[in-house]
Every structure is written in structure tokens, then in C-alpha cells.
N, C-alpha and C positions, 0 to 999 in steps of 0.2 A: 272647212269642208264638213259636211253632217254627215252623222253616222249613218251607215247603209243598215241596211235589214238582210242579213247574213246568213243565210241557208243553209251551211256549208255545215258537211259532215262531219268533220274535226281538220284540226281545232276549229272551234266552233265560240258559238258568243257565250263571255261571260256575264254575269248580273252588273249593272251599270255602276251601281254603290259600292261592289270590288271595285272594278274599275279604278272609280275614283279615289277611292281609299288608297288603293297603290298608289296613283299619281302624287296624293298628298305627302305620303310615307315613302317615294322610291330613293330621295337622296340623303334622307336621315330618320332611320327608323325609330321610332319614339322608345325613348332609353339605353337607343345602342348607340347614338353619337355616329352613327353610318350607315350606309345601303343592308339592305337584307342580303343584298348580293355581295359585300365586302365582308360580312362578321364570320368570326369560325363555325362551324359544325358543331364544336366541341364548347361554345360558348354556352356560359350562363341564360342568354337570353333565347339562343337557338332553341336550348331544352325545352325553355316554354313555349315555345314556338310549336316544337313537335309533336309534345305532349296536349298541346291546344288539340293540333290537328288530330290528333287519335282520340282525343275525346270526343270531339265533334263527332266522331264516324262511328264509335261507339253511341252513341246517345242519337245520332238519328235513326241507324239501322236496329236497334236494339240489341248490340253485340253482348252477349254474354261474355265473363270471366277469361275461360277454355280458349277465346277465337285470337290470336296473335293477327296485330297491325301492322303491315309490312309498307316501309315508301321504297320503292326499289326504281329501276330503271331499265330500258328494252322495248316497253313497252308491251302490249298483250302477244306483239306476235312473238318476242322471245318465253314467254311464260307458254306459248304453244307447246316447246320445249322443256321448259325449265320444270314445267309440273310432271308431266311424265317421270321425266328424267329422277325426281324424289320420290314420287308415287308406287311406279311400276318393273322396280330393280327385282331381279329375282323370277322373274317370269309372272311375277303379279297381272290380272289379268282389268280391262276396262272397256266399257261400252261407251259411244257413241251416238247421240242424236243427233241426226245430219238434218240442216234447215233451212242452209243456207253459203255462203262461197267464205263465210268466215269459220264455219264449223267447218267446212271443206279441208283449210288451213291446215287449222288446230289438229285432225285428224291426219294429216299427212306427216307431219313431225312427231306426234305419238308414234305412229308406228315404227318408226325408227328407235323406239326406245323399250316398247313393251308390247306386251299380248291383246291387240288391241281389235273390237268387231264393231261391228254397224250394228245398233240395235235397230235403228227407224233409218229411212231416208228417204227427204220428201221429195228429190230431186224431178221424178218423174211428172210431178206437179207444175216443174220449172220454179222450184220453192216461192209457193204462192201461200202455204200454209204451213200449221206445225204436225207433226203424226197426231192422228187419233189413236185412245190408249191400246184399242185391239190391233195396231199396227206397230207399237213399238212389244218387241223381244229382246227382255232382261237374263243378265247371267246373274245369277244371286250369288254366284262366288266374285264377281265382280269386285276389283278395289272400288272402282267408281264410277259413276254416270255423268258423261260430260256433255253441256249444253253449252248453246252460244243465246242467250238469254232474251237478245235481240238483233237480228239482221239487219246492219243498215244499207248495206245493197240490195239486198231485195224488199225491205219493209217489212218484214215477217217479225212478229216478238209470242214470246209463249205470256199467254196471259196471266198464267198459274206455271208453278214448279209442276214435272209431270212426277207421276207416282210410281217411286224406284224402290219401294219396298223396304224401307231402311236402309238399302246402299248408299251413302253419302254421295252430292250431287257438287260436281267440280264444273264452274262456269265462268265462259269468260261473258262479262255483265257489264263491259265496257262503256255501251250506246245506249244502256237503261237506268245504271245505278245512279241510286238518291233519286231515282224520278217517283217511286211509289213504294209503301212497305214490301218488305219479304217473310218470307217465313224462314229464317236462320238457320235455325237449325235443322236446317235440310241439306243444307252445305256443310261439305269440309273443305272445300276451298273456293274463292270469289276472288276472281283480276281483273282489271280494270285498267284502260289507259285511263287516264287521267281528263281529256283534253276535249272530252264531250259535256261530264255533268258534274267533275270534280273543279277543276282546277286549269292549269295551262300543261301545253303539254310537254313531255320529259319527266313525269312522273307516272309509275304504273302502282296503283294500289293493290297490294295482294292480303286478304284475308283466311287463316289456315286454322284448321280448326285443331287443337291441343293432339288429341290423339293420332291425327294422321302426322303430323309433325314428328313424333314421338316415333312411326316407321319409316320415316324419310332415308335413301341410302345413305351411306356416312364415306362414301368416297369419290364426291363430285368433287372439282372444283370451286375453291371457297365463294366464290361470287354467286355461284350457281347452286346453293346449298341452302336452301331455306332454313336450317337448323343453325349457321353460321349466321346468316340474315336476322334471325330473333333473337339469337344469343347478344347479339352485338345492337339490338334495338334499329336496324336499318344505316348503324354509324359504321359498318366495317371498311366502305371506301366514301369518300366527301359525296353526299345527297344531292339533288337537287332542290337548296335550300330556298331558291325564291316559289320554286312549286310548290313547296310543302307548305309555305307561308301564304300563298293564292290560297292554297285547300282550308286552311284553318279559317280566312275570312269566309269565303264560301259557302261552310259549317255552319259559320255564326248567324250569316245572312238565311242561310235555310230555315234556320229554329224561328227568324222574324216571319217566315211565309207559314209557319205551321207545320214543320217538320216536312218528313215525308207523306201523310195522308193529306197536308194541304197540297204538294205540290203533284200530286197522284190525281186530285181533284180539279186542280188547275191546267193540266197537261192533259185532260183527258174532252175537257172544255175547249183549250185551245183545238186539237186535234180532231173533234167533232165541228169546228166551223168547217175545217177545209175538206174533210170528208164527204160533209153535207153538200158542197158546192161539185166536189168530183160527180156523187153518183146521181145530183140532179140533172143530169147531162148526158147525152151520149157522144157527146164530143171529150170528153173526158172520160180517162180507163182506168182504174183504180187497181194494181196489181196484184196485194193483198184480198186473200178472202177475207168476207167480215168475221170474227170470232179470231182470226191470227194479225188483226192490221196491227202494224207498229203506232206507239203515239207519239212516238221519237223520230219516223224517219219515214213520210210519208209520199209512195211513189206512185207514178202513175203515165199511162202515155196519152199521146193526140193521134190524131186520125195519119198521120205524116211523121216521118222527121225533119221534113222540112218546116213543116209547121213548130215542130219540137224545137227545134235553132230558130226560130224567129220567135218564138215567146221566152228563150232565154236570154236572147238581145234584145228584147225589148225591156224584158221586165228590169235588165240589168242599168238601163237605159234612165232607168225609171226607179233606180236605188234599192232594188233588190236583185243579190248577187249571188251565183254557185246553186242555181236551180239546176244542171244538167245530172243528168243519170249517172252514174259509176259507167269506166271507160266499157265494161264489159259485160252492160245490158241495155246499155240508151234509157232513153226515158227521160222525165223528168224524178226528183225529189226533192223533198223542201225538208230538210230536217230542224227540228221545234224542240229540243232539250229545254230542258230546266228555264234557261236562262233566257231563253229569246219571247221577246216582249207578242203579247196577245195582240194589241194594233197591227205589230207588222204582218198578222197571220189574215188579217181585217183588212189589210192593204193589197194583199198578194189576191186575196179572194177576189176583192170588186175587180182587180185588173186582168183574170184570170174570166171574171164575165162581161168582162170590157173586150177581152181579146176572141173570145167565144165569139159577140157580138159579130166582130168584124171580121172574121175566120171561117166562122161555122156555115 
């Protein structure tokens, strides 16, 4: 069977040379005499294994010294929790920029834990876009400004960090990171599921920056402890050792495309073909304003949903799969991370004025 062209939101496609490199490597890993998925955690070889993978992620994002490399597990939606829950003990207080149904989230389990407000909320947009700066309202005593870096249900990504005055900026960056540089240290904390632009999924990447660590509360439960999590280097309970070993090739294969500024360059190429074919049309609706389109997750509707179900069977038809909307906005979306090949983005388009063609 040949590989499909894979649209899907996560997990989602990884680069083809991983791929294979596992396949070569899954029943005896080169010097360990067995599966990545058989050896200890606590193994000789694991260590380098891990310490690959937190190099990588240091040297592509340009992580300074200060930022602790967390592999943990849960996923982003338990870090909706878990950050609060270190953050905001004591009645510490944190803002909110709402932008979308995954900020939504995040902000409903904050509040369950600390002093938490709305700075922005674009909702009234139908989060079509991200606040402009004269709409968002900062607390400057604020522990932190939490963003959702990129919406992939709605297609919305902030194209820039927005400007929180020195308040350290806590983001889940889940459906963007490693797709283009950041500016770091604007962050004191960055998570990430794994399962978009890192790796497979069952790993959550959490990045913390020294000093907020430093007022972490000190009577969570140990799993839920970030202080416990870096003390122990992410080994306090058994990892998920073949994710961390997906992310370190991953890493490697990145630094071959040109780190992050080639693949910022490459992602934004890709996502400007299918853009250009959306707004050449008015049989196509592009849901994103331009200046907020995501280049990760790009959504849009047809004149019908009927028409909507008949271009995702066809197209599925036709070896492109998981074009429909999120359950709880319709549509279509073609999500294009890191890894999914520019062809397929080439294929989806002519089929997409093929289908125009015979529709419109």
C-alpha cells in the first residue's frame, strides 16, 4: 500500500528518513543488542539517548543555560493544570489570552488553581484572529501571560510573541514548535505535546525557565512537581523511552533542513501554495484573517456541508486523508507541520481546482 498524504491534526506525519531509520533500528538498536523499547531508562545507552534529545532542542530553539528540558507525560492538556498548579500557589495572580478553544481549555483549569483573568478574548471574532495590542489588558503584577501559540481548530497562530512588558510568557506551543525561531527568552515556560512537530505521541515537552522553577510550590504531588521532574532529569518514573528516542532523530534531521529558520522558510512556502488557491476563489473561505492565518493548520469552508463531505470522500478517495474540521466547527483543515511533504500540499491544491471545477 503507498503512503497516503496525511492531514491530520496529531498525531500527525513524521519526516520519512525518521521513519525509516526506526524501521531499520526497531528490533536492535545499534549498541544496545535490543529494542529502544526493551533497554532500561537507567541504561548507559538511554542516557545518551536523552541527553541527544535535549541537545537537539537546545540548539535548535537557542535555549540558553537557565531553561530546564522536561520529557514528561499527559500531554498539553494535563500541563493546562500542572503549570498553574506550580505557578500560581499562594494566590499568585496570571493573565490569559484567549484565541481560541484550546486557550479556552487551558484557562478553565487555571482557574481552578489560581487568580486567574482574561486579558484579550477574541471570541466575539468567532477566533478568526489574535487581539490587537490596544485590546489586550495586562496586570503587571501578573505571575504570567499565557498564550496558546497556535490554534489548530481554528487556524489562528500569533505571528510574533505579544508584548507583556517583562511578565514572563507561559505557552502551550504544541501545533507550532520547531516550525520557525522564537524569541526565548520571553518565556518562562513552553509545552508541548509531542505528536505534531516533535516526535510521536505520549511525550509532552515542557520547557521552564530557572527562576520560575526556583518559586514552584513545594507540596504537589511528586509527579506533578516540576521541581521533582528536573531534580530527577525527567527519570523520576520510567519515560516514554521510544518518544524521546523519535525526538532526538527528529532534532538531527531538523539541523539537515536548516535548523529552525529553514523550516520557518519552508512552512511558510508550503502554506502560501494552498492559501493562494483558498482566496483565489469564492468557492473557497479561508477562516483566518490574513496577518493571524496559521501555517500549521490551515482551515477553510465550501459554499455547503454537503459539499464539505463530498470533498473529504473524494479527496480521501484519492489518498489524501483527515481533511474534515474539528467535531466542533465543521469545515475543512489540512494541517502541514514540519513534516508533511510540499507535493502532497501540490496534490491536495490541483484536486481542490479539480473539485472547484466540477462543484462550483
Amino acid at each position: 500500500m503507498a503512503r497516503i498524504y496525511n492531514f491530520s491534526a496529531g498525531p500527525a506525519t513524521l519526516p520519512l528518513p525518521v521513519l525509516e531509520q526506526v524501521a531499520r533500528e526497531m528490533v536492535e538498536l545499534p549498541g544496545a543488542g535490543a529494542s529502544i523499547m526493551e533497554i532500561s531508562h537507567r541504561s548507559k545507552k538511554f542516557d545518551e539517548i536523552i541527553a541527544g534529545a535535549e541537545a537537539g532542542l537546545r540548539e535548535l530553539l537557542g535555549l540558553p543555560a537557565n531553561y530546564h528540558v522536561l520529557f514528561l507525560q499527559g500531554g498539553a492538556s494535563l500541563q493546562f493544570a500542572m503549570a498553574p498548579m506550580n505557578l500560581l500557589a499562594g494566590g499568585k495572580k496570571a493573565d490569559f489570552l484567549i484565541t481560541g478553544a484550546w486557550g479556552q481549555k487551558a484557562l478553565k483549569d487555571a482557574q481552578k488553581f489560581g487568580n486567574v483573568r482574561v486579558a484579550a478574548n477574541t471570541k466575539d471574532t468567532n477566533f478568526t484572529r489574535v487581539p490587537t495590542a490596544d485590546e489586550i489588558s495586562l496586570d503587571p503584577d501578573a505571575e504570567y501571560v499565557h498564550i496558546t501559540t497556535n490554534e489548530t481548530i481554528q487556524g489562528v497562530e500569533w505571528p510574533r510573541e505579544p508584548e507583556t512588558n517583562g511578565v514572563p510568557i507561559v505557552a502551550d506551543a504544541s501545533s507550532d514548535i520547531l516550525s520557525r525561531p522564537i524569541d526565548v527568552e520571553k518565556y518562562g515556560l513552553i509545552y508541548a505535546g509531542a505528536q505534531k512537530n516533535i516526535g510521536p505521541s505520549g511525550v509532552t515537552l515542557v520547557i521552564l525557565r530557572d527562576d520560575l522553577l526556583q518559586k514552584c510550590a513545594g507540596d504537589l504531588p511528586a509527579m506533578l512537581d516540576y521541581r521533582v521532574q528536573a531534580e530527577n532529569k525527567s527519570l523520576y518514573n520510567t519515560p516514554n523511552t521510544f518518544g524521546i528516542y523519535v525526538i532526538n532523530l527528529v532534532c538531527d534531521y531538523l539541523k539537515t533542513q536548516g535548523g529552525l529558520a529553514g523550516m520557518q522558510a519552508k512552512n511558510e512556502a508550503k502554506a502560501k501554495v494552498l492559501y493562494d488557491v483558498i482566496d483565489g476563489t469564492n468557492f473557497y473561505t479561508g477562516h483566518a484573517e490574513v496577518g493571524s492565518r496559521s501555517q500549521m493548520n490551515v482551515t477553510f469552508r465550501l459554499p455547503s456541508e454537503e459539499l464539505e463531505k463530498r470533498l473529504v470522500d473524494e479527496a480521501k478517495a484519492a489518498g489524501m486523508v483527515e481533511l474534515k474540521g474539528h467535531r466542533s466547527v465543521g469545515g475543512l483543515r489540512a494541517s502541514i507541520y514540519n513534516a508533511f511533504p510540499r507535493e502532497g500540499i501540490v496534490a491536495l491544491t490541483e484536486f481542490m481546482k479539480e473539485f472547484e471545477r466540477r462543484n462550483g
